[in-house]
DRENVEX-708394 format. One record per residue (C-alpha): residue number from 1; y, x, z. Coordinates in steps of 0.5 Angstrom, whole numbers, plus 500, padded with zeros to 3 digits. Layout:
N
pavo: NUM	py: Y	px: X	pz: Z
...
REM end
This chain:
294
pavo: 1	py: 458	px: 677	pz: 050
pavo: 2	py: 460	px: 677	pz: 058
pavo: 3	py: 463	px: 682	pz: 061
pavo: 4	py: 463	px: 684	pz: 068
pavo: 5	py: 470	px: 685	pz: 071
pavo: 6	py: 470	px: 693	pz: 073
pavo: 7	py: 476	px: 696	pz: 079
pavo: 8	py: 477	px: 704	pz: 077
pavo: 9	py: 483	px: 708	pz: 081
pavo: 10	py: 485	px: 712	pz: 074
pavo: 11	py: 491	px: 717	pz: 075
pavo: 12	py: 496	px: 717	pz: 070
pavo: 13	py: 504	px: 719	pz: 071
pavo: 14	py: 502	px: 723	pz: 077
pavo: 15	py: 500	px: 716	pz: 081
pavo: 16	py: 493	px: 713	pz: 082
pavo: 17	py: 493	px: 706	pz: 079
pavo: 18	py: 488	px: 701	pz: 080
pavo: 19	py: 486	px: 698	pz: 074
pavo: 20	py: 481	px: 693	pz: 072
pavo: 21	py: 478	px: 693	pz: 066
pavo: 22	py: 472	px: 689	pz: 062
pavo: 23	py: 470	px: 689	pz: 055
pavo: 24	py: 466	px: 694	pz: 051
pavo: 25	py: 467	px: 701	pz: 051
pavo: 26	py: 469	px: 702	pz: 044
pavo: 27	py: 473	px: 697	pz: 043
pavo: 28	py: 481	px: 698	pz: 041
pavo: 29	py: 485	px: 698	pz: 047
pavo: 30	py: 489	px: 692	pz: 050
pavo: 31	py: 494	px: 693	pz: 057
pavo: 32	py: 496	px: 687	pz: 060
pavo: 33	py: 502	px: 688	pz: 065
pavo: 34	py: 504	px: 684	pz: 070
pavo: 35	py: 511	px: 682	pz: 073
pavo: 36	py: 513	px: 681	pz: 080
pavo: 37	py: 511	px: 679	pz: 085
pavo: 38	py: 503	px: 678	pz: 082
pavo: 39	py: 499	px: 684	pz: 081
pavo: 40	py: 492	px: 684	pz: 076
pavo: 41	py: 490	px: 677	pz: 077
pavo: 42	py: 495	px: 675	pz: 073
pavo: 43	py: 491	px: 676	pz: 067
pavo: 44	py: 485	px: 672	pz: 070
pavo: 45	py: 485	px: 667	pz: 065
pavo: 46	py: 486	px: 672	pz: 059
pavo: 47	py: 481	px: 678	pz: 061
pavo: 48	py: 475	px: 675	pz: 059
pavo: 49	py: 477	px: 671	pz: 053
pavo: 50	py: 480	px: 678	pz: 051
pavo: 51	py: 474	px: 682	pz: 053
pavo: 52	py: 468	px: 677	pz: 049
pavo: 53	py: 473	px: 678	pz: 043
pavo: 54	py: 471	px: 685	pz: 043
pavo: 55	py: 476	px: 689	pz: 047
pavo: 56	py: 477	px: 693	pz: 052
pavo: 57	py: 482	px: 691	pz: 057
pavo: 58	py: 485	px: 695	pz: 062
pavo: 59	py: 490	px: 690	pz: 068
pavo: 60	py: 493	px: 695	pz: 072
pavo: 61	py: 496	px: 693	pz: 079
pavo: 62	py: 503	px: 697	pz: 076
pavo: 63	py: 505	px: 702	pz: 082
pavo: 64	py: 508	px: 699	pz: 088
pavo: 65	py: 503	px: 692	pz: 087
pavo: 66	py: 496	px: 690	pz: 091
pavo: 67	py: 492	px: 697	pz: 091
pavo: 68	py: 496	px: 702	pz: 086
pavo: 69	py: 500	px: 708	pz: 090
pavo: 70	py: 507	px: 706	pz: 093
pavo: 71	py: 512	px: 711	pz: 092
pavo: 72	py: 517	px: 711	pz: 098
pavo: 73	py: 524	px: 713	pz: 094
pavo: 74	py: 528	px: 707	pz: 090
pavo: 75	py: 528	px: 712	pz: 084
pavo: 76	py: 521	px: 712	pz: 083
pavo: 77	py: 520	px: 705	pz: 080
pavo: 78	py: 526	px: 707	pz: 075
pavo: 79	py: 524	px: 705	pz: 068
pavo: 80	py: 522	px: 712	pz: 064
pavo: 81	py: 517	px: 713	pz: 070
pavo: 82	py: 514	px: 705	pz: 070
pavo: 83	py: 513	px: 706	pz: 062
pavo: 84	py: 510	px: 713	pz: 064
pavo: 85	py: 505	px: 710	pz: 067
pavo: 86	py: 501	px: 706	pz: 061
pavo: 87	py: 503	px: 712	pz: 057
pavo: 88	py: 499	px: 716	pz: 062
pavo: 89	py: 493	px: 709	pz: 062
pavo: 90	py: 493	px: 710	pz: 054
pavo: 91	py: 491	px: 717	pz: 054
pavo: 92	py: 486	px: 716	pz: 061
pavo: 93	py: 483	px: 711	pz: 055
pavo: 94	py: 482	px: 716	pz: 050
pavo: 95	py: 486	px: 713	pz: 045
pavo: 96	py: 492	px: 713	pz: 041
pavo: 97	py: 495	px: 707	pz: 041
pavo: 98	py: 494	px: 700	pz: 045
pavo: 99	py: 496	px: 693	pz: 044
pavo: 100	py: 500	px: 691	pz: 050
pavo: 101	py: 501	px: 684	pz: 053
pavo: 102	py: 506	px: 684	pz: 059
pavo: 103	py: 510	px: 678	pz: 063
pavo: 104	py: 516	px: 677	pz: 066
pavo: 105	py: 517	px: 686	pz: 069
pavo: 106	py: 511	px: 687	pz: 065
pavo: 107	py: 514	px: 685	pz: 059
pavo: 108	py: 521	px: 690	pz: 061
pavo: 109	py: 515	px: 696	pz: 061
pavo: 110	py: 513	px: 693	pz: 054
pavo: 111	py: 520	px: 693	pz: 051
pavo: 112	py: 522	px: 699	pz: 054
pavo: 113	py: 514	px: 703	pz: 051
pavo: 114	py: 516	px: 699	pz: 044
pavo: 115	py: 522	px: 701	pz: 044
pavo: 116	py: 520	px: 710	pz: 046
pavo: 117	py: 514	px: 710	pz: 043
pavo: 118	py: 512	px: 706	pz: 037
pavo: 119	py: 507	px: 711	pz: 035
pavo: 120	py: 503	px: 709	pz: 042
pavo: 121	py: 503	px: 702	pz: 041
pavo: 122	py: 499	px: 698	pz: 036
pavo: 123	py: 503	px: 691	pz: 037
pavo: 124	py: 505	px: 687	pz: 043
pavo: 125	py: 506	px: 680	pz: 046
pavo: 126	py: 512	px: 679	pz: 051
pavo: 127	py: 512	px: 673	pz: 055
pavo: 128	py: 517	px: 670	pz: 058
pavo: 129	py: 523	px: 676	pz: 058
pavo: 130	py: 528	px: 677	pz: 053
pavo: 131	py: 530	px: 684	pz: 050
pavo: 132	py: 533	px: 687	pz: 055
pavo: 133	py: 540	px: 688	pz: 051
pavo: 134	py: 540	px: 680	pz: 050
pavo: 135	py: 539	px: 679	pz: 059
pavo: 136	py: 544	px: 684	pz: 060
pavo: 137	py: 550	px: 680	pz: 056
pavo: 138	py: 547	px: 674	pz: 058
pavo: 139	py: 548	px: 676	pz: 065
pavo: 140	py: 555	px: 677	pz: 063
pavo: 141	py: 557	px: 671	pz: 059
pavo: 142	py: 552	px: 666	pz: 061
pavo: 143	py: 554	px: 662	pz: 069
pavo: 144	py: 548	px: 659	pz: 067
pavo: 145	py: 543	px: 664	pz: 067
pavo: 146	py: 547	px: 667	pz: 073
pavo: 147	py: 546	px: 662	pz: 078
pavo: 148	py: 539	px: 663	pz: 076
pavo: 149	py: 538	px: 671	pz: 077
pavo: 150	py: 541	px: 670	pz: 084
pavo: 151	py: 534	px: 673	pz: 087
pavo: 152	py: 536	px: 679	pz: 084
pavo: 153	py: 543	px: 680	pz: 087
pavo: 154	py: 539	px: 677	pz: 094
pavo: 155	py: 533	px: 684	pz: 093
pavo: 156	py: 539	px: 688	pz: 094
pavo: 157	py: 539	px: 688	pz: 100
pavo: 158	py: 536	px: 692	pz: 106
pavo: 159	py: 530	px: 689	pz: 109
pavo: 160	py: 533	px: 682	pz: 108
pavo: 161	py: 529	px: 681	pz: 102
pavo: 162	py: 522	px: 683	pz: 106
pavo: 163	py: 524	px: 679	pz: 112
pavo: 164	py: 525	px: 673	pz: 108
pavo: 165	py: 519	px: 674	pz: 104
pavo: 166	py: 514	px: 676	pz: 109
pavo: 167	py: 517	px: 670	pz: 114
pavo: 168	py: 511	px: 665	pz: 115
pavo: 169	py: 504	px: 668	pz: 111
pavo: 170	py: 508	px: 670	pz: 106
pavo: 171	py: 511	px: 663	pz: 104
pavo: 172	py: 517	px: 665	pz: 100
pavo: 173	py: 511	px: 668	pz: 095
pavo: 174	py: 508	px: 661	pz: 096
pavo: 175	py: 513	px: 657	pz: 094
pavo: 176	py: 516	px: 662	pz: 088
pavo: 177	py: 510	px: 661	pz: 084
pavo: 178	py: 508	px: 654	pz: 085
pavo: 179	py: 516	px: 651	pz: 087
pavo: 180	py: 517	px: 654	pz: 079
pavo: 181	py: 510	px: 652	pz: 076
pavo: 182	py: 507	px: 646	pz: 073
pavo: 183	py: 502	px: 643	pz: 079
pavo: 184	py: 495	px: 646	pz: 080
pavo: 185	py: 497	px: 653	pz: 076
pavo: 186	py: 496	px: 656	pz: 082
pavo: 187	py: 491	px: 654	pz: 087
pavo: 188	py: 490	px: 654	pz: 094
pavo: 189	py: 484	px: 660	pz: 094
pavo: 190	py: 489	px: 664	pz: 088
pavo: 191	py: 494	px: 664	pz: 093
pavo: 192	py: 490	px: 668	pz: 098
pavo: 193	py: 489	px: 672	pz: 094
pavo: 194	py: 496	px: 674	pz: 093
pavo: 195	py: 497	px: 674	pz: 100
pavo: 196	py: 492	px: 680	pz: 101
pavo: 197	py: 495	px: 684	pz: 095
pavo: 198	py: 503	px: 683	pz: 098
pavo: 199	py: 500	px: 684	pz: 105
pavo: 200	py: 498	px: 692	pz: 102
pavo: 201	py: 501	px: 696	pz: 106
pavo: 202	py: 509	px: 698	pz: 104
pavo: 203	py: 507	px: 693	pz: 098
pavo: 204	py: 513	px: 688	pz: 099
pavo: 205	py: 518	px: 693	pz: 099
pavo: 206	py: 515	px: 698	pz: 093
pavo: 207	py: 515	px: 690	pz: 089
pavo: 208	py: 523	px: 689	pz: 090
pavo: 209	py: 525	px: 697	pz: 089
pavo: 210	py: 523	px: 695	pz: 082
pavo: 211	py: 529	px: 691	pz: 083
pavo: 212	py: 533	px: 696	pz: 086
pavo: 213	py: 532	px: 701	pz: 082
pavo: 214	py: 534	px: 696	pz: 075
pavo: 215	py: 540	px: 695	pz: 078
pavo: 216	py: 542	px: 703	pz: 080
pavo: 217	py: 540	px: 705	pz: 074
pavo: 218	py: 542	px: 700	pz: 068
pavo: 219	py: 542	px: 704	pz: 063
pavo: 220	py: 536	px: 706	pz: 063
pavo: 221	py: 533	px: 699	pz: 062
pavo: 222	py: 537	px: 698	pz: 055
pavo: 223	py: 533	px: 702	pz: 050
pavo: 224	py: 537	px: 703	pz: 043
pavo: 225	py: 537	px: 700	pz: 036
pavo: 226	py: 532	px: 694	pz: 034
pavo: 227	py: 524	px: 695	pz: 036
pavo: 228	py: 520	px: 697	pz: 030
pavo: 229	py: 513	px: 696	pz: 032
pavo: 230	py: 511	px: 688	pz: 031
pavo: 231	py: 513	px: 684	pz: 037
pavo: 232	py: 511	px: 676	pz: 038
pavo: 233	py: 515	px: 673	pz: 043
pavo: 234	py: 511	px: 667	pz: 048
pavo: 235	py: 515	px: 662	pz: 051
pavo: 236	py: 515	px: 657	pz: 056
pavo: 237	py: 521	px: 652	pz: 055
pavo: 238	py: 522	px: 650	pz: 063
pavo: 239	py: 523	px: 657	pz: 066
pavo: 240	py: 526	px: 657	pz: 071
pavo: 241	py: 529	px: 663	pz: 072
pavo: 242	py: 530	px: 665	pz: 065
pavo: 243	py: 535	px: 661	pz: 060
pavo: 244	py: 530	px: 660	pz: 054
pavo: 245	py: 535	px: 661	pz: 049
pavo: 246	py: 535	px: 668	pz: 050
pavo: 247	py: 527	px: 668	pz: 047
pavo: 248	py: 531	px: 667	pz: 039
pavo: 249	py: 536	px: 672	pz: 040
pavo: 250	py: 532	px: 677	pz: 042
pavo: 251	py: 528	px: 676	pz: 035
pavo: 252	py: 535	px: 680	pz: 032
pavo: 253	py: 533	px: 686	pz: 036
pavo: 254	py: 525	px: 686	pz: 033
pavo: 255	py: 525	px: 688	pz: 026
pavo: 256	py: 517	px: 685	pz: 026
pavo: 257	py: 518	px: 679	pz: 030
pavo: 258	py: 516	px: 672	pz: 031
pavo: 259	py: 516	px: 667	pz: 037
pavo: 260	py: 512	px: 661	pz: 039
pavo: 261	py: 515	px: 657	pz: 045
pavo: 262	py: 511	px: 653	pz: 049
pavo: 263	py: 514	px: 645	pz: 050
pavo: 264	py: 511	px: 644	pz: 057
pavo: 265	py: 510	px: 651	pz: 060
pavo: 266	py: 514	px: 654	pz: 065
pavo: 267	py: 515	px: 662	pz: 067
pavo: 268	py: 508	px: 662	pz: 068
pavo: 269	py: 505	px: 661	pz: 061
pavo: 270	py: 499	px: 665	pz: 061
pavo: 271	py: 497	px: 661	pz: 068
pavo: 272	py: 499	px: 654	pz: 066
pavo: 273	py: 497	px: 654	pz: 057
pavo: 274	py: 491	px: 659	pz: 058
pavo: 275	py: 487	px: 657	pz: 052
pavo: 276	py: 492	px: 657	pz: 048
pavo: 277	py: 496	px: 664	pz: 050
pavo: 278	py: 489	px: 666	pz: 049
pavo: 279	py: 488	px: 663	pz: 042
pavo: 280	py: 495	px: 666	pz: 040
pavo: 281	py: 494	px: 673	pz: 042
pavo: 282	py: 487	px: 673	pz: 038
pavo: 283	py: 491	px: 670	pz: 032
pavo: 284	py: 496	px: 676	pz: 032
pavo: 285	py: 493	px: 682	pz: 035
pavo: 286	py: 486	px: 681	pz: 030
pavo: 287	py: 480	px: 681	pz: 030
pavo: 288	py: 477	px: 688	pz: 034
pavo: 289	py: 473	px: 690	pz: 028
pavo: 290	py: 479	px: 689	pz: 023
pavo: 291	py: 483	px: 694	pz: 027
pavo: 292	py: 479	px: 700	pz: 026
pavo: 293	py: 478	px: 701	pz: 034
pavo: 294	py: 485	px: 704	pz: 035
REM end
């Protein structure tokens, strides 16, 4: 059965996040959560596929992104607040526990809300981000994967970083997903549609203030001890920010985990081996019927 795509404002944390949702009502409960810089359309090739399997999806535009609220102050984009928000969509759905699917910051949240509240996640896929221990001593031992994290000492800065991005209809957006994409993962009319989402008013700095607040407040971003609930890890090999042997050591920190890498795929696996991510994520949260509408 088809579904259609429905835009709801939901409040959450104190915030109003825009979030599309589909599937049945009484469905059990996935959130997808997506990084920088996209915004809920990341998740265009798995909403529908989720949704027709007989779950209900909700894909929020994370605060700062496209339609949600933007808080001004770098402290507000701190981990504890962003895993807050999906606690806060979890309780706004009526349930108790959701399946959650996140890439690149989306999958940092996922960590952090596996790590903090088992009770409130079911299982979860990361895509393409390591356990945030495992970036932190990579980052400290690896030149390799520091050269290829220089954007994140770049986001740093004051009004740079915005300039640079804005410069030219947002060409360094443009050139970021399809430079480190396989070609035709995003498509010239996808990208008008990142471009209305960074053109949001203060868009552009609330998306690099998760930056900011990461290197501010870096403890925050380390939750402690190994991840109880079950965790399966999706890899794209050619990940160009992203070293990919920090997908396997990240299963030492998963009492449940397992990993799948795609050979072919880059940092945008879900865009560029859609059908196959679907597939997989099916394969490991179940059928909806089995899982008793959690």
């Amino acid at each position: 059965m088809r579904y259609e795509l429905e835009h709801h404002d939901v409040i959450t944390n104190g915030i109003t996040l825009h979030v599309v949702q589909c599937g049945p009502q009484d469905g059990p409960l996935i959130i997808l959560l997506h990084g920088f810089p996209e915004f809920w359309y990341s998740w265009r090739r798995q909403i529908p596929a989720l949704a027709e399997a007989g779950y209900r999806v909700w894909a929020p535009d994370q605060r700062g992104y496209n339609l949600s609220d933007k808080p001004t102050q770098v402290a507000a984009y701190k981990m504890p607040a962003l895993a807050a928000d999906i606690i806060g969509l979890i309780d706004a759905a009526g349930h108790e526990r959701a399946f959650l699917v996140g890439h690149d910051w989306g999958a940092l949240v996922a960590w952090n809300l596996a790590a903090y509240f088992p009770a409130r996640v079911a299982r979860v896929a990361i895509l393409n981000v390591p356990h945030p221990r495992v970036m932190a001593q990579e980052l400290r031992h690896s030149i390799r994967q520091l050269s290829k994290s220089w954007y994140i000492f770049f986001f740093q800065l004051s009004w740079l970083p915005e300039k640079a991005f804005s410069f030219n209809n947002y060409q360094l957006g443009e050139q970021t997903l399809r430079g480190t994409s396989r070609r035709g993962a995003f498509s010239t009319e996808d990208l008008k549609l990142y471009r209305a989402a960074w053109a949001q008013p203060r868009a552009i700095t609330s998306m690099l203030n998760w930056y900011r607040a990461a290197a501010r407040y870096v403890r925050q971003l380390n939750p402690p001890g190994r991840v109880r609930v079950p965790i399966h890890i999706v890899w794209g090999k050619h990940d160009a920010f992203l070293n990919p042997n920090m997908a396997q050591e990240s299963l030492a920190w998963c009492e449940a985990g397992r990993l799948t890498y795609f050979e072919k795929s880059t940092h945008w696996v879900q865009h560029e081996d859609s059908e196959a991510v679907n597939e997989l994520l099916l394969r490991f949260f179940g059928h909806p019927h089995e899982n008793g509408g959690q």
